[in-house]
C-alpha positions as CSV (number, residue, x, y, z in Angstrom):
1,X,47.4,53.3,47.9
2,X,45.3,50.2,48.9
3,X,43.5,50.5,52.5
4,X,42.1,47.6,54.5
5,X,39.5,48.2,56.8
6,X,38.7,45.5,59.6
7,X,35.6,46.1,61.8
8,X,33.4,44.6,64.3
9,X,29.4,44.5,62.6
10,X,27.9,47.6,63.3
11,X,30.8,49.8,63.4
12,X,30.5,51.2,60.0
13,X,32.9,49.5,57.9
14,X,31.2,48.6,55.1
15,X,29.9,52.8,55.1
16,X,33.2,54.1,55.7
17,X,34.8,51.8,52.8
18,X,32.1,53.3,50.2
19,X,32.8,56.4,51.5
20,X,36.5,56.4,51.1
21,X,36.1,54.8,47.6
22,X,34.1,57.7,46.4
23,X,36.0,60.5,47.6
24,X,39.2,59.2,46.8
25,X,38.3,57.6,44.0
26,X,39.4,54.7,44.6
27,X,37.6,50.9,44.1
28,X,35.9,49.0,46.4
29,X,36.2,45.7,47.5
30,X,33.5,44.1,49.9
31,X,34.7,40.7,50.8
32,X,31.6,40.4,53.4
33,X,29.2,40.9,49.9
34,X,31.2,38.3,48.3
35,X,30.7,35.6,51.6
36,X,27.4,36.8,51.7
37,X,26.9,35.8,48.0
38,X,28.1,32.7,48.7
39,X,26.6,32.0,51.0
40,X,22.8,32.4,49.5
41,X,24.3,30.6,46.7
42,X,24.0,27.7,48.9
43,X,20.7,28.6,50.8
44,X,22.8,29.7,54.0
45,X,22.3,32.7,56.2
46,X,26.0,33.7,56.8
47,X,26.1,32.6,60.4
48,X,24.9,28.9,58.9
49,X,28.0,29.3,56.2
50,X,30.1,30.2,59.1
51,X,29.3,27.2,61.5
52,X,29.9,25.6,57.7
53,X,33.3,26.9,57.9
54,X,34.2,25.2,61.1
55,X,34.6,22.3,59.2
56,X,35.2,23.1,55.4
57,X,37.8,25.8,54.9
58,X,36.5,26.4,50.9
59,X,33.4,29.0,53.1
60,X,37.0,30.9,53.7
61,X,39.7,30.2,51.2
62,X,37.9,30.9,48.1
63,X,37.7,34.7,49.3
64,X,41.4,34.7,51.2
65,X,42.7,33.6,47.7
66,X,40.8,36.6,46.0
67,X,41.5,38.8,48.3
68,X,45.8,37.8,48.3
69,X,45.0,38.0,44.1
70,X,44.0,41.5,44.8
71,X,46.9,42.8,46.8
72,X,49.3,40.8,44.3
73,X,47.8,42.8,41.2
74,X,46.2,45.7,41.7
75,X,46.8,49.1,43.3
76,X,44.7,51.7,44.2
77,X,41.8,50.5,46.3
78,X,39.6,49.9,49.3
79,X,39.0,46.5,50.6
80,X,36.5,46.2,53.4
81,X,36.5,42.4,55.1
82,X,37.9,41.1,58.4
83,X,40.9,39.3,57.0
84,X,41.9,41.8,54.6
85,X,44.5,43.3,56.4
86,X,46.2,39.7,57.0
87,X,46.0,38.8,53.0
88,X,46.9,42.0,52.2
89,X,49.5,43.0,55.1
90,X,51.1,46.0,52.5
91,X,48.1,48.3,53.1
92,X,47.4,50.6,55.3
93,X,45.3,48.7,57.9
94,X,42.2,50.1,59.7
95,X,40.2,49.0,62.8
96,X,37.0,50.5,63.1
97,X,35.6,49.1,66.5
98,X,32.3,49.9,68.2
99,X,30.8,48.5,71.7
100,X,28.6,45.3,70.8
101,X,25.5,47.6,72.4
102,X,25.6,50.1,70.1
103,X,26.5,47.9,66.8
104,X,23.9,45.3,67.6
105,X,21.7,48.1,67.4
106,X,22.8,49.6,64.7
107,X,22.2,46.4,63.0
108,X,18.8,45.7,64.1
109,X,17.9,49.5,63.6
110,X,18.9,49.0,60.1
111,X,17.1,45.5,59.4
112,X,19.6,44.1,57.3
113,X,18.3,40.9,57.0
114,X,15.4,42.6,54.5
115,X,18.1,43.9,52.5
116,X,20.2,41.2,51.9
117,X,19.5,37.2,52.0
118,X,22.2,36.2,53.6
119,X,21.2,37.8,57.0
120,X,19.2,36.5,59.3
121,X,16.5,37.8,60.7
122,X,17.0,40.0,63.6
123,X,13.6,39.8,65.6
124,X,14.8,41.8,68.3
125,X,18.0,44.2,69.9
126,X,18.9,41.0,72.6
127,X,18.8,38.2,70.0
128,X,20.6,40.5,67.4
129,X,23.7,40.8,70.3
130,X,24.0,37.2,70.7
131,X,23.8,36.6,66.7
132,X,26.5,39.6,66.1
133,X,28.6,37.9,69.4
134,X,28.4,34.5,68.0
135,X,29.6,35.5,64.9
136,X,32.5,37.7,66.3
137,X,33.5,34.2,68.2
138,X,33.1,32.1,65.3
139,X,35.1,34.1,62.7
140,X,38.0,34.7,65.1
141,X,38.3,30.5,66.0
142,X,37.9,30.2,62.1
143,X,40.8,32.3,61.5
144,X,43.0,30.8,64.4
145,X,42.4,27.4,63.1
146,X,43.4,27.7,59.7
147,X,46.0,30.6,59.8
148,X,47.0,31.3,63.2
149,X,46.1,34.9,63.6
150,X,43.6,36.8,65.5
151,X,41.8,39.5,63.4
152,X,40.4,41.1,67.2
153,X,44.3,41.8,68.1
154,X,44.6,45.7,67.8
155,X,48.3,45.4,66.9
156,X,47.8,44.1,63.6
157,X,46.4,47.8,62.3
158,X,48.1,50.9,61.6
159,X,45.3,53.1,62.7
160,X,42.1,52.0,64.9
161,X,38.7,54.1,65.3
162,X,36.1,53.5,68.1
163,X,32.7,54.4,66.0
164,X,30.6,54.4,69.5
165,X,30.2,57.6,70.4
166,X,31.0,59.3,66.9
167,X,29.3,59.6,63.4
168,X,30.5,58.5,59.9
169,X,32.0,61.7,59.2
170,X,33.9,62.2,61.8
171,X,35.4,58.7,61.3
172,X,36.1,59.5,57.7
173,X,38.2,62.8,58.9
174,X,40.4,60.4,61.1
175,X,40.6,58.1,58.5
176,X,41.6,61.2,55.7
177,X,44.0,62.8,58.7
178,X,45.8,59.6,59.1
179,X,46.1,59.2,55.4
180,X,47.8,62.6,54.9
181,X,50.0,62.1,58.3
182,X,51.3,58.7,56.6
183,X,52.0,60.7,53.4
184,X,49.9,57.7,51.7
185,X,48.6,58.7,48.2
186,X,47.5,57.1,44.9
């Protein structure tokens, strides 16, 4: 069973992926941490390797390569990143969407950009909207330009949870009700 799980920041994906990995014992895949990773490699917060990405496609395909590696070879697994479901299209594939309000601040609430050095910093819940929008915009022309698809388009997913209003928990008893309902299993 492999599961792909697409999400709008602040929504809960990378939460929900852990989540599902540990009680279904399954691996975990963060293609965000590996961006992330590249991006600090190079000094970049990952909205500055993004704008990058408008005009060399490496910021991208390096991952997308990994990621289509993965789904080629291994079984058994979570993959958390917004083109999984697209490199991977055999999985099951899982929105989890949240209203921008509530994700931006989930994110500031959260201040990721102290744990991880590829965030910016978020100095307050307005400019942490426009950061979280303009990286929503970005990613989606950066995915039409060099594949065509838009990872935004609910009809590319197999099952899609709004996070807004309910907790992690709740989203991961969707998530495990959908599972058994698809008869999917390791």
């Amino acid at each position: 069973m492999i599961i792909t799980l697409t999400g709008l920041p602040g929504a809960g994906k990378t939460t929900l992926a852990k989540l599902l990995s540990e009680q279904m014992h399954l691996k975990w895949y963060s293609m965000g941490d590996i961006r992330g990773q590249m991006a600090a490699k190079h000094g970049m917060t990952i909205d500055e390797f993004n704008e990058l990405g408008m005009k060399e496609d490496f910021t991208d395909k390096e991952v997308d390569a990994y990621q289509k590696n993965l789904g080629e070879t291994e079984d058994n697994f979570v993959a958390d990143g917004w083109m999984s479901w697209y490199f991977i299209p055999h999985a099951f594939k899982i929105f989890i969407d949240v209203n921008l309000d509530e994700g931006a601040r989930r994110v500031f609430k959260e201040r990721r950009h102290e744990k991880s050095k590829d965030e910016p910093e978020y100095t307050s819940l307005e400019e942490t909207k426009k950061i979280l929008q303009n990286r929503i915009e970005n990613s989606r022309a950066r995915y039409q330009k060099y594949y065509g698809v838009d990872y935004l388009n609910r009809t590319n997913y197999d099952l899609i949870i709004d996070t807004t209003s309910i907790d992690t928990l709740q989203a991961f008893k969707l998530i495990s009700e959908a599972i058994q309902a698809n008869n999917l299993t390791k």
